[in-house]
SEMI-793451 format. One record per residue (C-alpha): x, z, y; residue in one letter. Coordinates in steps of 0.25 Angstrom, whole numbers, plus 2048, in hexadecimal, padded with zeros to 3 digits. Layout:
SEMI-793451
XZYA...
This chain:
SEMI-793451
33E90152FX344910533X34691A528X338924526X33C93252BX33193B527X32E93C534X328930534X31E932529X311933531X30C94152CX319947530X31394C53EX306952536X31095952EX311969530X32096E531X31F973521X31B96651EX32795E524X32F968521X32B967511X32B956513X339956519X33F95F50EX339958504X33D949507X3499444FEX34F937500X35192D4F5X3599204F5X3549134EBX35E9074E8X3588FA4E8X34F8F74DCX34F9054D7X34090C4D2X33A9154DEX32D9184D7X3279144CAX31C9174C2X31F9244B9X32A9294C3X3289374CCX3209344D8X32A9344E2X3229374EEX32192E4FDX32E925500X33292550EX33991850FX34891B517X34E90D513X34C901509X33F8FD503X3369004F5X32E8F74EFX3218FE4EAX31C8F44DEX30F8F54D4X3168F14C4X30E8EC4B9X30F8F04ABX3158E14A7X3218E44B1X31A8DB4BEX31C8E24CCX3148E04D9X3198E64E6X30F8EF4EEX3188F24F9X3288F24FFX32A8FE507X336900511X33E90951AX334911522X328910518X32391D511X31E918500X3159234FCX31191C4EDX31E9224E9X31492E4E9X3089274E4X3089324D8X30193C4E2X2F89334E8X2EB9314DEX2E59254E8X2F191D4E2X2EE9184D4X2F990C4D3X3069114CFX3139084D7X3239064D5X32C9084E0X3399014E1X3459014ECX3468F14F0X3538F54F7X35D9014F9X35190C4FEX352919503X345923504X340930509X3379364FCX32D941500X32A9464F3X31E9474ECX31A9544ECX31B9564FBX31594B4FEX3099504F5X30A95D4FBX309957509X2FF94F504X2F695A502X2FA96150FX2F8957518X2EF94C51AX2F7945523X301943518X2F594050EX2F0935517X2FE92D519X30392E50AX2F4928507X2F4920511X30291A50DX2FE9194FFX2F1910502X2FB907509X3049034FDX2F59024F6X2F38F74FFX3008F04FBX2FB8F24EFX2F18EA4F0X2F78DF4F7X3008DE4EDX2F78DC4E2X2EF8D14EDX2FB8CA4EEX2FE8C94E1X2F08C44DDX2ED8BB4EBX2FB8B64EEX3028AA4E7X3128AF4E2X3178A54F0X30E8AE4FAX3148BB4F2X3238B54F5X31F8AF502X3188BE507X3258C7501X32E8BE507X3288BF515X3258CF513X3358D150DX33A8C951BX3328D1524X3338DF51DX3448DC51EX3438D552BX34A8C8525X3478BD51FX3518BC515X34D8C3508X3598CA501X3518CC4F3X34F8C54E5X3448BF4DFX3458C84D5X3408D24DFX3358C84E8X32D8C74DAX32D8D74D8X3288D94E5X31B8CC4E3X3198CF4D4X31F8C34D0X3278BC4C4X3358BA4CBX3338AA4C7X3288A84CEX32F8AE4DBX33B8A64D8X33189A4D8X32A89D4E3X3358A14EDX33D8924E7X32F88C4EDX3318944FBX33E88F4FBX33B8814F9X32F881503X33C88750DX33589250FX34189D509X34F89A506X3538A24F7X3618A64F7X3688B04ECX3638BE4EDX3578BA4F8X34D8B14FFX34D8AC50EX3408AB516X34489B51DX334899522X32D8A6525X32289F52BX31F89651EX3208A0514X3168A951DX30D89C51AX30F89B50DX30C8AD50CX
């Protein structure tokens, strides 16, 4: 997907002429390497993320250590959680981490208070973006309590193929049991079965989508 200009945030038209100019002043980009902290618990609040390039994992962490993954946002998206520090509908904190090389536009967090309070245009869009990642919060808790681990595999999989628009998957299984909330052995077990049905081939450093169809079936 194309970069986000400010632009093409939806308020931008509601904005006044003060407003843009304060927005556009105000921006700063920041560059991530993969596997490095965008957001945690404790951290300043960093304000909404304009996804330019690259992709964030946005993830829930227990206190023994055991992650769940709400949401993967890409180039083109906007994360407003990054700011959930001013938002008091949200009472669930969330890490964030680059999953590749990423590359954001931050709006900080005191003007996106300020236009907040200014604006209900910008009120309703952060809100309404915010209610969003709720619900993949709550689909990620579903799925962890109504899925089996293979439908977990079998539906990150078919989601990973589509989001990258191929169906080999350059990524460890290190990296699949992060993003299901699972014990790296259990995927390794479970990916092994996939394989021995034919419906993925497992080569050094990534899995290959061989049956699409069948492992949709068995989603």
């Amino acid at each position: 997907m194309d970069r986000y200009p400010l632009q093409q945030l939806p308020f931008w038209g509601r904005l006044e002429d003060r407003q843009r100019q304060m927005l556009e002043q105000s921006v700063r980009r920041m560059e991530y390497c993969s596997g490095q902290i965008v957001r945690s618990p404790g951290r300043d609040c960093l304000g909404a993320l304009l996804i330019q390039r690259g992709a964030i994992r946005i993830y829930l962490l227990s206190q023994e250590g055991r992650e769940a993954t709400i949401a993967r946002m890409t180039a083109g998206e906007v994360c407003v959680l990054s700011a959930s520090c001013m938002l008091s509908a949200i009472t669930f904190d969330v890490e964030m981490m680059a999953q590749e090389e990423t590359e954001v536009l931050v709006i900080p967090v005191q003007v996106l208070s300020q236009l907040m309070q200014e604006n209900l245009y910008v009120e309703n869009f952060v809100y309404k973006t915010a209610a969003e990642r709720f619900s993949d919060a709550i689909s990620a808790v579903e799925r962890m309590l109504f899925l089996t681990l293979e439908q977990r595999v079998a539906v990150y999989l078919l989601q990973e193929a589509d989001r990258r628009g191929e169906e080999t998957l350059r990524l460890t299984q290190e990296q699949m049991a992060q993003a299901i909330g699972s014990a790296r052995e259990a995927v390794t077990r479970t990916l092994k079965k996939l394989s021995d049905a034919g419906l993925v081939e497992l080569f050094r450093g990534g899995v290959r989508i061989l049956d699409r169809a069948a492992l949709e079936e068995r989603s």
